[in-house]
Steps between C-alpha positions, in 0.01 A plus 500: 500500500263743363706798371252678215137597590240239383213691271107387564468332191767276651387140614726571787387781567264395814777248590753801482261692756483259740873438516592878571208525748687174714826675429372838634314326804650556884639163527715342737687223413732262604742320359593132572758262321370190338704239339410404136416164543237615761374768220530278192212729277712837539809328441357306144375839477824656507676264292271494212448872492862533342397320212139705441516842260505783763095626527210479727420133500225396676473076580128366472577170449816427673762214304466173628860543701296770682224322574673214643716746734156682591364152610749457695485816721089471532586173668805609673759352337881530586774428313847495701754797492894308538717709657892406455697496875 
């Protein structure tokens, strides 16, 4: 969350922008519920954020237990979801 305004000599600055301006836009969305095992890169994502200093961080070169869950949704990849009856 961006809560202080980002100056032009920032190197975030641009990236800043074009955040708001998607924020701002007249979107509709919708909303639909996905399991984590069928969204395994938001969910590492999730998980290892608790760990990380809170700042703008932005991943270039994603950790190898990234890359292996983004391989696995370019091919399609599932994983299965147990639910106790």
């Amino acid at each position: 969350m961006i809560v202080r305004a980002v100056g032009r000599e920032s190197p975030y600055h641009n990236m800043v922008c074009q955040i708001r301006s998607y924020v701002n836009g007249d979107w509709e969305c919708h909303h639909q519920h996905a399991w984590r095992e069928a969204n395994g890169c938001a969910d590492w994502l999730a998980k290892w954020s608790i760990d990380q200093v809170p700042r703008l961080l932005l991943i270039t070169n994603p950790p190898g237990e990234l890359r292996v869950l983004l391989g696995m949704d370019i091919v399609g990849a599932a994983t299965p979801h147990l639910v106790s009856v």
